[in-house]
C-alpha positions as CSV (number, residue, x, y, z in Angstrom):
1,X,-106.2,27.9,66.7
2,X,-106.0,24.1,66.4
3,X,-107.3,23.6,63.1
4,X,-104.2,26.3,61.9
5,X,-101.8,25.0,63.8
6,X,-102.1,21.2,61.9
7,X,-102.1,22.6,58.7
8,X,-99.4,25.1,58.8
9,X,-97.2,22.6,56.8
10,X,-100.0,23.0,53.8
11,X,-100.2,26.3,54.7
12,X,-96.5,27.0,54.2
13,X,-96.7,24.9,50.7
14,X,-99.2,26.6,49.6
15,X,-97.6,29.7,49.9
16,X,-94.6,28.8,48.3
17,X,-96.3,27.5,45.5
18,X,-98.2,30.8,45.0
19,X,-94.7,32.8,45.2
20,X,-93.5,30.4,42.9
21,X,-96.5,31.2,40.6
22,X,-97.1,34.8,41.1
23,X,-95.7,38.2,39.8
24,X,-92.2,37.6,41.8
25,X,-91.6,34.0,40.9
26,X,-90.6,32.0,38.2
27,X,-93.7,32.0,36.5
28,X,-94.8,35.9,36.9
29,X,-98.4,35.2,36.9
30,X,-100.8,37.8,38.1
31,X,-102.2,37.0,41.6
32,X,-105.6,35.9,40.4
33,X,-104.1,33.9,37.9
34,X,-102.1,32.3,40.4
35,X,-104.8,30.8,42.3
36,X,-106.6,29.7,39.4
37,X,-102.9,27.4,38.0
38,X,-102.6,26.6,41.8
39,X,-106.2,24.8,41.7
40,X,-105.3,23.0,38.1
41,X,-102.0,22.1,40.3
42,X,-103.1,20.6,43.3
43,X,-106.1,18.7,41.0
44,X,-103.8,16.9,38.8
45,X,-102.1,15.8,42.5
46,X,-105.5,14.6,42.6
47,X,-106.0,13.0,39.4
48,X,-105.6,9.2,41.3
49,X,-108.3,9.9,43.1
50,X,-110.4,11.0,40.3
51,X,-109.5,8.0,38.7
52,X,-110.7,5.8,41.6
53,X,-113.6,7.9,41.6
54,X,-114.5,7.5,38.3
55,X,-114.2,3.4,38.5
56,X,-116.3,3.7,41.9
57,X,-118.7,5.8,39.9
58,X,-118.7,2.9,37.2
59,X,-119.0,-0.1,39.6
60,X,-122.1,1.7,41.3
61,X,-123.7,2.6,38.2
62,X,-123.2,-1.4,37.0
63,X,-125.0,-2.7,40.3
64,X,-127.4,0.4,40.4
65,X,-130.7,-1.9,39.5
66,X,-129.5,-4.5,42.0
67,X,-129.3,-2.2,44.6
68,X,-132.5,-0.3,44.1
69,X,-134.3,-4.3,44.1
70,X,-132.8,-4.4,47.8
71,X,-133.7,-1.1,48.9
72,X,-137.1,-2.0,47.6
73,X,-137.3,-5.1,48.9
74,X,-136.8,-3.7,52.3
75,X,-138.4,-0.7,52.5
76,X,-140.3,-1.1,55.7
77,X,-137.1,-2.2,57.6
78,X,-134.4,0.3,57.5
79,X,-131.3,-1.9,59.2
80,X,-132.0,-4.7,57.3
81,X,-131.8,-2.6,54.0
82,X,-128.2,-1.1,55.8
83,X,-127.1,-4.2,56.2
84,X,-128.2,-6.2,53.0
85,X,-126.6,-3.2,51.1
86,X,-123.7,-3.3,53.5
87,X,-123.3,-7.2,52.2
88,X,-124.1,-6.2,48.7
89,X,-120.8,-4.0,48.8
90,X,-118.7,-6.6,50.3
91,X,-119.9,-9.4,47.7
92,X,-119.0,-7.2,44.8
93,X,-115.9,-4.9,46.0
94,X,-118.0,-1.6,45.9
95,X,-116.8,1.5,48.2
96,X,-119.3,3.6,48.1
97,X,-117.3,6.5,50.1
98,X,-114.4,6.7,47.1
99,X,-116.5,9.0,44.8
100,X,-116.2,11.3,48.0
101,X,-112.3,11.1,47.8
102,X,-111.5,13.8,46.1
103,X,-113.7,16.4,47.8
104,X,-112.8,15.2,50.9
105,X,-108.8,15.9,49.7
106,X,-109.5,18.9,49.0
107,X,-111.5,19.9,52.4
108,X,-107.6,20.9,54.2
109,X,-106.7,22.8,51.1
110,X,-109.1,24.9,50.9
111,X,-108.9,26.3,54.6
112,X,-104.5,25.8,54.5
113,X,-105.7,28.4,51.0
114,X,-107.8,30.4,53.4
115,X,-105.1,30.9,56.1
116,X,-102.4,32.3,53.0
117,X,-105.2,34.8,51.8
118,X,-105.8,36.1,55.5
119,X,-102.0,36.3,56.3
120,X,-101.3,37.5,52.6
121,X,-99.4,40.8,52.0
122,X,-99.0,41.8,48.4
123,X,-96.1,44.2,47.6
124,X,-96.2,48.0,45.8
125,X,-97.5,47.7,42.6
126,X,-98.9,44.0,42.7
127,X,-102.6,43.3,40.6
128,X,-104.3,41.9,42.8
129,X,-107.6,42.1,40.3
130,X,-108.8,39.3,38.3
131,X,-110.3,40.1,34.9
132,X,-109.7,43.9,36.1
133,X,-112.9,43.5,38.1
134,X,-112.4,41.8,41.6
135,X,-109.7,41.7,43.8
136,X,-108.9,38.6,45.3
137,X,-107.8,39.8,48.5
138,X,-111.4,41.5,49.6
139,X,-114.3,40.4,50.6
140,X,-116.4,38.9,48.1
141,X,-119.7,41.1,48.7
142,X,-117.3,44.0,47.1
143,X,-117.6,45.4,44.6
144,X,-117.8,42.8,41.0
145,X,-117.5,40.1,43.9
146,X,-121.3,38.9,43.7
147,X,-120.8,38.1,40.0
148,X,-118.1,35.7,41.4
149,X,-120.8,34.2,43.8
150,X,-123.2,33.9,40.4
151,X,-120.6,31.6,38.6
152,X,-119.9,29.8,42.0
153,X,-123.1,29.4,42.3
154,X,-123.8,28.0,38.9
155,X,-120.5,26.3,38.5
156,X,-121.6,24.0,42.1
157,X,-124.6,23.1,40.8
158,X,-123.4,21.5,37.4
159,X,-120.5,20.0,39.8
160,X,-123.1,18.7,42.3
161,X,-125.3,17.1,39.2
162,X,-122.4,15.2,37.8
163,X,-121.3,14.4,40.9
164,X,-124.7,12.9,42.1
165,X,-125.8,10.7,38.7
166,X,-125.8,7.4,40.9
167,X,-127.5,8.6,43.9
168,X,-131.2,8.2,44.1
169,X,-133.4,11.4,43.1
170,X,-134.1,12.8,46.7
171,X,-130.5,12.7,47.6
172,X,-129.7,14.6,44.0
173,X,-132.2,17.3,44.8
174,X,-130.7,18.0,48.1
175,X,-127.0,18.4,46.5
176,X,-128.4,21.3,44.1
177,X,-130.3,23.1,46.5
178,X,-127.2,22.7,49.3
179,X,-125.1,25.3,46.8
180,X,-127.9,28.0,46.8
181,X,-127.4,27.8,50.8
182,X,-124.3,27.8,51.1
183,X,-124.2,31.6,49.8
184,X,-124.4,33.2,52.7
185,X,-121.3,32.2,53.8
186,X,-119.3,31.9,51.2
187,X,-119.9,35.5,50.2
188,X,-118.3,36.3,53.3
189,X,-115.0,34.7,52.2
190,X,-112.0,36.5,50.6
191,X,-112.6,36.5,46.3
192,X,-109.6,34.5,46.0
193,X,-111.0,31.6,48.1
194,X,-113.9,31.4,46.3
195,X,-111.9,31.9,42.8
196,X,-110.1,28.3,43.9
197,X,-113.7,26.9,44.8
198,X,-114.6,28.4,41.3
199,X,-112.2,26.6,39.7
200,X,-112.3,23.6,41.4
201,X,-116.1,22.8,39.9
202,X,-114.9,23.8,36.6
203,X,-112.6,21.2,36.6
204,X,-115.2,18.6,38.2
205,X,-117.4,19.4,35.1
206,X,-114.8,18.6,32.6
207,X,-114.0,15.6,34.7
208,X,-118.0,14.9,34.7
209,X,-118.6,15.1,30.7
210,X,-115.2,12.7,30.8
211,X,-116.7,10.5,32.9
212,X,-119.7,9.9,31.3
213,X,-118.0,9.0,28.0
214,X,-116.6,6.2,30.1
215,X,-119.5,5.0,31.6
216,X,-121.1,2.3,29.6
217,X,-123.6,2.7,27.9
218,X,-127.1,1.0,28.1
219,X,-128.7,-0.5,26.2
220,X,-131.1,0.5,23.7
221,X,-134.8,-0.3,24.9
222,X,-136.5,-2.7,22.4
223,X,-139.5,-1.4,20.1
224,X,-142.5,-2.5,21.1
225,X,-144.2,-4.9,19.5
226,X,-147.9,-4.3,17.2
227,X,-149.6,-7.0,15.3
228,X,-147.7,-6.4,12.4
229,X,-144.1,-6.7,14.4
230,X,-142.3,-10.0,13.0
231,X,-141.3,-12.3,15.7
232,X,-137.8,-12.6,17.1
233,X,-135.6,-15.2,17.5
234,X,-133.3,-16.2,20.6
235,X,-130.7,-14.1,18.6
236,X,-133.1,-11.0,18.7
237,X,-133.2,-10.9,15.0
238,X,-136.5,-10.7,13.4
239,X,-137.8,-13.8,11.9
240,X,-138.9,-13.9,8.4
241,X,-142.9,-14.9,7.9
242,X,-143.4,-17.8,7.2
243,X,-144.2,-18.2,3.4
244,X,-148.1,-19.5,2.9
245,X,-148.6,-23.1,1.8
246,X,-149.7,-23.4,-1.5
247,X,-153.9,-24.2,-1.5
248,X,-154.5,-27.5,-2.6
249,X,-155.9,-28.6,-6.3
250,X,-159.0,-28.4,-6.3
251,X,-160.6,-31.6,-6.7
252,X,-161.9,-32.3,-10.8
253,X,-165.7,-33.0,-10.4
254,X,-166.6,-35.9,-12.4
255,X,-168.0,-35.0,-16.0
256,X,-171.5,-35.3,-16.3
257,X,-172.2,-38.0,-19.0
258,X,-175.4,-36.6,-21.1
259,X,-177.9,-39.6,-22.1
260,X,-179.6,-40.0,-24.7
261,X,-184.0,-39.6,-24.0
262,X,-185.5,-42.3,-25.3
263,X,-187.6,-41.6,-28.0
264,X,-191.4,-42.2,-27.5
265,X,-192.8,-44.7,-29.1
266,X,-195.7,-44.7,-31.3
């Protein structure tokens, strides 16, 4: 098989780390255990690229209502929006494709993990269980293997939303609902495998609720304004009223002067 046959080299690593890790290495972790510090291991190897995933994440949240004017602007004309957004990204050093970096790293691992798993051959007396409930090297339909294929499940989904927060709501939908579909082939993998994949979107959580304390935050939206809301000025600060002018004095009416009435005369 081609696909084997180039990633032997990661295959053979991989294996080696494992040994290294499980009940007959330095380490003497249990088999399941293995695979889950083998996952930690080969995501801090990617931490680089989760670091130029989490500024790519940043820059595209920071242009995000610049972008969405353009795609609105060109609704109608598909190319042209391609190729405004296409000059968008060049203007302002965006690379839309490096949030995908890590994933895509991890695409060779994850069948170079397959291949060990396949080939695997555990000695006498080896636990080959995780939690005492599944065993890594079967299928996992067996057995307490679909509770496995509940946390994968849930564990994509949450990976898939934090992974997603600057794509539009359309393309989000689709990356929760891809999970669910992809069950009915990943149950069909050995446990172990999908233990790694498990793993792997724990981690992408963590590095999710990470990444949003890093993003900046906006702004908060301001109050609207009533009747009885004072004016701002340029600073945004509230203006104070403006004190009344004192009435002016009334005017003193001239005093009326009585007269004397003549007295009638006689």
């Amino acid at each position: 098989m081609i696909v084997a046959g180039i990633l032997t080299p990661l295959e053979n690593a991989l294996r080696s780390v494992l040994d290294w890790l499980g009940p007959h290495g330095a380490i003497g972790l249990p088999w399941g255990w293995s695979i889950v510090a083998l996952t930690i291991l080969v995501r801090i190897v990617l931490v680089p690229l989760t670091v130029k995933q989490i500024h790519s994440m940043q820059n595209l949240q920071a242009h995000a209502p610049r972008m969405k004017e353009i795609q609105k602007k060109y609704k109608g004309d598909k190319a042209k929006q391609n190729e405004e957004l296409m000059k968008f990204y060049r203007e302002n050093n965006i690379n839309p494709a490096a949030s995908c970096l890590p994933m895509a790293a991890q695409i060779p691992v994850f069948f170079a993990l397959y291949f060990v798993l396949r080939h695997f051959h555990a000695q006498v007396g080896d636990n080959l269980s995780w939690l005492g409930l599944i065993d890594i090297t079967k299928s996992a339909s067996a057995g307490w293997g679909p509770l496995l294929i509940a946390i994968y499940a849930t564990s994509q989904i949450a990976s898939s939303y934090f992974m997603s927060a600057t794509v539009d709501k359309s393309q989000r939908i689709l990356f929760m609902v891809l999970p669910i579909a992809f069950i009915p082939f990943i149950i069909r993998f050995k446990a172990g495998l999908v233990l790694y994949w498990v793993t792997t979107n724990l981690w992408t959580v963590g590095q999710g609720l990470i990444t949003r304390q890093l993003m900046p935050k906006k702004g908060a939206p301001a109050p609207k304004r009533s009747s009885r809301t004072p004016p701002r000025d340029a600073d945004g600060a509230a203006q104070k009223p403006a004190e009344p002018k004192p009435a002016p004095a009334a005017a003193t009416a001239p005093r009326k002067v009585k007269r004397k009435k003549k007295k009638a005369r006689r």
